[in-house]
N, C-alpha and C positions, 0 to 999 in steps of 0.2 A: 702916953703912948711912946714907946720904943721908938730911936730915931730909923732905925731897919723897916721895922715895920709901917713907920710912916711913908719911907720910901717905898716899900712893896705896893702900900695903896696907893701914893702919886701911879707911880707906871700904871696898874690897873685902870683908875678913871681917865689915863691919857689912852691907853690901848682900847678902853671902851669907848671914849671918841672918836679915837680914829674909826674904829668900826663901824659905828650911827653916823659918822663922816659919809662913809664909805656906800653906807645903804641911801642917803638923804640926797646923797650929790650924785647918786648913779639915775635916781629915782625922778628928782626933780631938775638937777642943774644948777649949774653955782649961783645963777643972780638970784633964781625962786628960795636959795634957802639962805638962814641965819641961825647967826652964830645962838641964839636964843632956844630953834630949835633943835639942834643937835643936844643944847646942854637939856632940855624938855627930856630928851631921848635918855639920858642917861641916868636921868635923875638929879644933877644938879645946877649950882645956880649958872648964871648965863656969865654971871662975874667970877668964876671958877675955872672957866675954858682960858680966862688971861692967863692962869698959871701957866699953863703946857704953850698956848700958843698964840704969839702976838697979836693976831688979826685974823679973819675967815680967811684969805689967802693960803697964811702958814698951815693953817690946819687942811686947807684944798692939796695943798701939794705931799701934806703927810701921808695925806689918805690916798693919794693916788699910789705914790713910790709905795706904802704898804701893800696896795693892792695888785701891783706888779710883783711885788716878791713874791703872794703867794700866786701867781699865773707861772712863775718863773719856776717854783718849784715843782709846778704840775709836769715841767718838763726835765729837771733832775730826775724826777719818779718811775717818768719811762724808762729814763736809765737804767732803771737796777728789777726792769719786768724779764720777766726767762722768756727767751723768743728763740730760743734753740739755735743760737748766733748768725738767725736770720736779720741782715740789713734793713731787707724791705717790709719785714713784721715791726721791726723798732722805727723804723721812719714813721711808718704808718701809725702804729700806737704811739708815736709823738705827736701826730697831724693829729689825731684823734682825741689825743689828752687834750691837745692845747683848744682845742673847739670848744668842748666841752665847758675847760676852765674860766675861756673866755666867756662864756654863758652864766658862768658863777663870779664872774668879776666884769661887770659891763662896763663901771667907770675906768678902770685901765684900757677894754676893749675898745672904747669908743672916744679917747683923749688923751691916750698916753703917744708920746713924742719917740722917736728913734732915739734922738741925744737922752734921753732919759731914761730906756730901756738900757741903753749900754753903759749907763751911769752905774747902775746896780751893781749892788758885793756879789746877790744870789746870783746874776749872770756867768759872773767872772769865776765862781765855784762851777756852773752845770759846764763853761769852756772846757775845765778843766777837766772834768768827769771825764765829756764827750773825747778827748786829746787821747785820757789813758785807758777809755774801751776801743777805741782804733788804734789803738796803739795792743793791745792784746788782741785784738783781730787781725793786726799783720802777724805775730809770736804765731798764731795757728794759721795762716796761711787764707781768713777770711778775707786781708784787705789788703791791698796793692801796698808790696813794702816800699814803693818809690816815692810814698808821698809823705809830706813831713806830716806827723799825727798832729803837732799842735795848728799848722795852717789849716790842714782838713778837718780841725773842730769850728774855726775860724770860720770858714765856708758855711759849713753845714748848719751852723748858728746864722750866720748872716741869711741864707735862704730860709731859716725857719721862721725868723723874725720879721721878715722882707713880707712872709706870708699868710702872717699871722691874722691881719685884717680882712686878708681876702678870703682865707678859710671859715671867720665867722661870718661873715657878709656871702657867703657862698652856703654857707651848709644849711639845709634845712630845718624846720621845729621841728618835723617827726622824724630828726636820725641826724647822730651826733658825730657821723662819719665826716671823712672830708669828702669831696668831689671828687670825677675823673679827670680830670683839669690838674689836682693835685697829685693823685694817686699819678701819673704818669711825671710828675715832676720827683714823686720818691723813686720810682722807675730809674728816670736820668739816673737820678746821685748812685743809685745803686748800684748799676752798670759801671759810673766811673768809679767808684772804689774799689770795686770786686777787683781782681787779679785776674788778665788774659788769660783765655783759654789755653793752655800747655805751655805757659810763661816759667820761664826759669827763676827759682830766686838767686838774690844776690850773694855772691860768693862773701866767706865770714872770714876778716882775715885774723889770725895768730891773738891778739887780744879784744878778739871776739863785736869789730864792727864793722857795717857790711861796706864791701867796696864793690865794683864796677867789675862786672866777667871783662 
């Protein structure tokens, strides 16, 4: 065998343990399981799992930070839905995504840490996202040009994260919406972003950045 292709297959049976990780440890809990049965799950031996991962520990914490990336993408995703550059449609189809996700990834939902949500690459990309669609929401005059785009992605991350627990712990099995508790918490932020009613923008000087009337 090819040593390329030997490598394709390593990453595969580590990626398919992370994810029998992922179902076994959501399922049962870290002490209920062993490292014998994830390799059960996979199909191979229990002395195989030492390649990828030292000890059930390393492989608990693979599976968790995997299982956060994809929760973490579910909210890049609402980024790029057409909500006719409505605020309070995208906050909402965020609260909504992220319920949802959390219901398709319960071990991130019910053990993942704040230090280890903001540890993440995929976070520090959807920062980024969220920065330059407010950041094109001031360019057409959806969002208050006074506030710096990158802090108000800051913010708006910070409260979505902050609420992440309470949204699934709040929403119902029969509806995958968030609550009114939440729903007026997208309310707030969209109020403060939006632009005063018959608010002037800021004057553009000469090589075109905005200064102070």
């Amino acid at each position: 065998m090819a040593l390329s292709e030997q490598v394709r297959k390593g990453e595969r049976t580590r990626a398919a343990l992370i994810r029998a990780a992922i179902v076994r440890f959501a399922s049962e809990g870290f002490n209920r399981v062993s490292l014998t049965d994830i390799a059960r799950d996979v199909g191979v031996s229990p002395t195989a799992v030492y390649r990828y991962f030292p000890d059930k520990e390393a492989l608990f914490e693979a599976a968790v930070d995997a299982d956060a990336e994809a929760l973490v993408a579910v909210a890049r995703d609402a980024l790029n839905r057409d909500v006719d550059g409505s605020l309070l449609e995208l906050l909402g189809s965020l609260a909504a995504g992220l319920v949802t996700a959390a219901r398709a990834h319960p071990l991130v939902a019910d053990i993942m840490t704040p230090a280890r949500i903001l540890a993440l690459p995929t976070l520090a990309v959807f920062r980024s996202e969220l920065a330059e669609l407010l950041a094109l929401g001031q360019s057409v005059g959806a969002v208050r040009r006074d506030l710096d785009a990158a802090e108000a992605a800051l913010g708006l991350e910070t409260v979505v994260l902050n609420h992440v627990g309470y949204l699934v712990a709040s929403a119902t099995t029969e509806s995958h919406e968030p609550d009114a508790r939440w729903a007026a918490v997208v309310g707030l932020l969209d109020a403060a972003l939006r632009p005063l009613s018959g608010a002037v923008p800021p004057a553009e000087s000469r090589d075109g950045e905005a200064r102070p009337r």
